[in-house]
N, C-alpha and C positions, 0 to 999 in steps of 0.2 A: 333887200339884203337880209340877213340871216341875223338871229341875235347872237352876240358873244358876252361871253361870262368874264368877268374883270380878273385877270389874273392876280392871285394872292403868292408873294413870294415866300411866304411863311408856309404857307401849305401846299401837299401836293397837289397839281391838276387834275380833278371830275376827269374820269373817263367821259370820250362823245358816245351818245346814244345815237343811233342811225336810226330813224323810223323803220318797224317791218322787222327787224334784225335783233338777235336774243345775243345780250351783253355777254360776251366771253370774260372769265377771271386768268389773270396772267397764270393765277397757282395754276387750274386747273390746266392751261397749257404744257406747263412744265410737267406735272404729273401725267400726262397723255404719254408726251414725249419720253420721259422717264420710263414707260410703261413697254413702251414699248421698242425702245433700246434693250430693256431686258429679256423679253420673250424672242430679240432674234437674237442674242448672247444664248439663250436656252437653247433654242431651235440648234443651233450651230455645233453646239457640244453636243447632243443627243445625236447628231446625224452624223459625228466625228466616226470615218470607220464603219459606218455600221452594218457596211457590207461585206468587211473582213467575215471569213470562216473563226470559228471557235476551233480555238487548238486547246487539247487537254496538256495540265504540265503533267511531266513524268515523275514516278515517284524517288525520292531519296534512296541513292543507293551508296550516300557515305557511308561511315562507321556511326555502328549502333552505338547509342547513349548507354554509356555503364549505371545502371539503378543499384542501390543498395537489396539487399535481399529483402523480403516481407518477415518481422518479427515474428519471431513463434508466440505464443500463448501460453499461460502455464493452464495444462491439464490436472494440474492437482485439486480436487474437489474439496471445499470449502466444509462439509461437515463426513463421516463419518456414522452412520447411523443416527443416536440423538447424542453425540459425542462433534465436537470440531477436532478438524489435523492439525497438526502445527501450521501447516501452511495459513488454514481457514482462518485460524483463532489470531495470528499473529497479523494476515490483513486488514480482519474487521479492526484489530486495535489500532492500527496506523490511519486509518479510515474515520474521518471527518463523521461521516453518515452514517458509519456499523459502529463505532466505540463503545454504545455504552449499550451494546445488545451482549457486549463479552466482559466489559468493566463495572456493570451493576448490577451482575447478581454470580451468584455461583454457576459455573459452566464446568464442562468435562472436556477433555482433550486425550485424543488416544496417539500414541506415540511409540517410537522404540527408544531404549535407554542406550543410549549411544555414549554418556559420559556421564565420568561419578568420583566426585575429588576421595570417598573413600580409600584408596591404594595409596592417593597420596597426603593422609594424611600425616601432620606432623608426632614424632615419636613418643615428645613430654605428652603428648595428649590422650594415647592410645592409654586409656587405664579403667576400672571399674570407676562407676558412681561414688561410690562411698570414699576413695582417691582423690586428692587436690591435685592440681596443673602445680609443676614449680614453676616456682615466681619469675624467672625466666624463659618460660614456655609460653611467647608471646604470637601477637597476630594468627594467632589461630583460624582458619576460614570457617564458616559454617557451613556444616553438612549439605552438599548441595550434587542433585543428578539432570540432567539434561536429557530430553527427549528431540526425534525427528522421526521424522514420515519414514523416512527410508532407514534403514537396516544398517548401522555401521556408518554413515554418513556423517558427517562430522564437521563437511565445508558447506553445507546448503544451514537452511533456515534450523536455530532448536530451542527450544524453550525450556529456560531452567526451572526445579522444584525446592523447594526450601519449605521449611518449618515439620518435616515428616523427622528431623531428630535435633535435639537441642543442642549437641554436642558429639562430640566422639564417644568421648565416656559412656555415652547413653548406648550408643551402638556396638560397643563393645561386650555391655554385658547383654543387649541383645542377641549378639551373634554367638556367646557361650552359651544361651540356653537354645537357639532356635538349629544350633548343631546336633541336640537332645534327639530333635523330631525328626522322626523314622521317614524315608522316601513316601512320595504321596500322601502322609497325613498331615498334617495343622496340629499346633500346638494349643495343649487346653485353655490357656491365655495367652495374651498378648505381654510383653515384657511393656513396663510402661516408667515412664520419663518420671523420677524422684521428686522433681521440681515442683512441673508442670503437669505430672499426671498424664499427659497422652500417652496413649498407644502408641509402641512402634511397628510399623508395618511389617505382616509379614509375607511372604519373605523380606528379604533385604534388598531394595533397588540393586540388582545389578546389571551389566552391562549387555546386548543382547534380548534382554526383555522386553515381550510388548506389553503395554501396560494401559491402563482405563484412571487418569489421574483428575479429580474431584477436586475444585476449592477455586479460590479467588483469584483473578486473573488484572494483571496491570502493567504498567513498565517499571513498576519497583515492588516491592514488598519487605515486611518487615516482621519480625516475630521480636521472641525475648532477649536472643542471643545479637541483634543484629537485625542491618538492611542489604538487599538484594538489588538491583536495578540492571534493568536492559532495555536503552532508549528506541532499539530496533525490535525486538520481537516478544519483549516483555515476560513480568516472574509470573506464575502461578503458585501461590500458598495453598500447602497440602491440607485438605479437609479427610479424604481418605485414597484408597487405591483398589485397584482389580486386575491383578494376572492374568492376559488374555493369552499368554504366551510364556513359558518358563524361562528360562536365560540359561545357556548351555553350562553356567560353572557360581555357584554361591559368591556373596559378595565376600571380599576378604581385603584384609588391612594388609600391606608392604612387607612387614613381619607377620610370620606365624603367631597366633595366642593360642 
């Protein structure tokens, strides 16, 4: 007879070894089986059909998807010769990356004069320099003209100019003497501000003119008389000017002087 091993009920039972014969493990059963449960779940799907012909689908002939149009671009060129447009000058300013290529140092901007509170200035104020404001002659604006790219334009982008007169007064006795100067010539001097001593431009900003405008550029500015601000397309402070273009009629105040 055969030996037999004591059975322990604590423990699982030794597998029997059979002489001649290579010990199978239960896992590796299951894992066979396993194995091969799945490759005829494969086989089965793969050969689902697969004698059907290929039919192509046909294409969509509901209604076209309505798209919004493709936005236009703006063509207006960023400089000007070595001058920036209003356009140019006023993107670089709103621009993270270009700002202080127009706000640290003096730049030029070429434009037309599209608006100029001269006409409307207030009446107490219209007088020579050597003349006081009466003391009721309040809120006074400061001398201020506006450029844009386009001619007459007045709803697109503009950029205003300040500090080219300190006052009305200033401009008033500029405009009696620069009446002196004969078509096509320039006056021997320039009429200059009592105060402050500048120059004021001549001609006179008026409306219509294109013009080549010099000085400091920002979203505000400030001189002696006051501050300017435009958190959209910002001031430039007059260093000087250059007529590139006449203006079809002299600047002139509401009443005749």
């Amino acid at each position: 007879m055969g030996r037999h091993l004591p059975f322990d009920a604590g423990h699982r039972q030794a597998p029997v070894v059979v002489p001649g014969k290579a010990m199978k493990s239960p896992i590796f059963t299951v894992f066979g089986v396993a194995t091969v449960l799945a490759t005829g779940a494969l086989s089965a799907g793969c050969n689902n059909n697969s004698n059907d012909p290929y039919v192509a689908t046909p294409a969509y002939s509901g209604q076209k998807a309505s798209l919004p149009q493709v936005p236009s671009l703006p063509t207006t060129p960023v400089k000007s010769g070595d001058s920036y447009t209003v356009y140019g000058a006023s993107h670089h300013l709103r621009s993270i990356v270009h700002r202080q290529e127009v706000s640290t140092k003096e730049i030029s901007i070429v434009g037309y004069v599209v608006e100029s509170n001269i006409p409307k200035a207030p009446e107490c104020a219209v007088h020579a320099q050597k003349k006081k404001d009466p003391d009721n002659c309040l809120d006074i604006p400061l001398p201020t003209f506006a450029i844009a790219d386009v001619k007459g334009d007045t709803k697109g982008s503009m950029i205003k100019v300040i500090g080219w007169a300190r006052n009305f007064a200033v401009i008033y006795d500029a405009m009696k003497e620069y009446a002196k100067v004969k078509p096509g010539e320039k006056p021997k001097d320039l009429v200059k501000d009592n105060s402050t001593n500048a120059d004021i431009p001549f001609p006179l900003p008026a409306v219509g003119a294109k013009v080549k405008i010099t000085g400091t550029y920002n979203f505000s500015g400030t001189t002696s008389s006051g501050t300017v601000g435009d958190p959209v397309n910002g001031v430039i402070l007059y260093k000087s000017a250059e007529v590139l273009e006449p203006a079809p009629e002299a600047a002139a105040f509401a009443k005749k002087i």
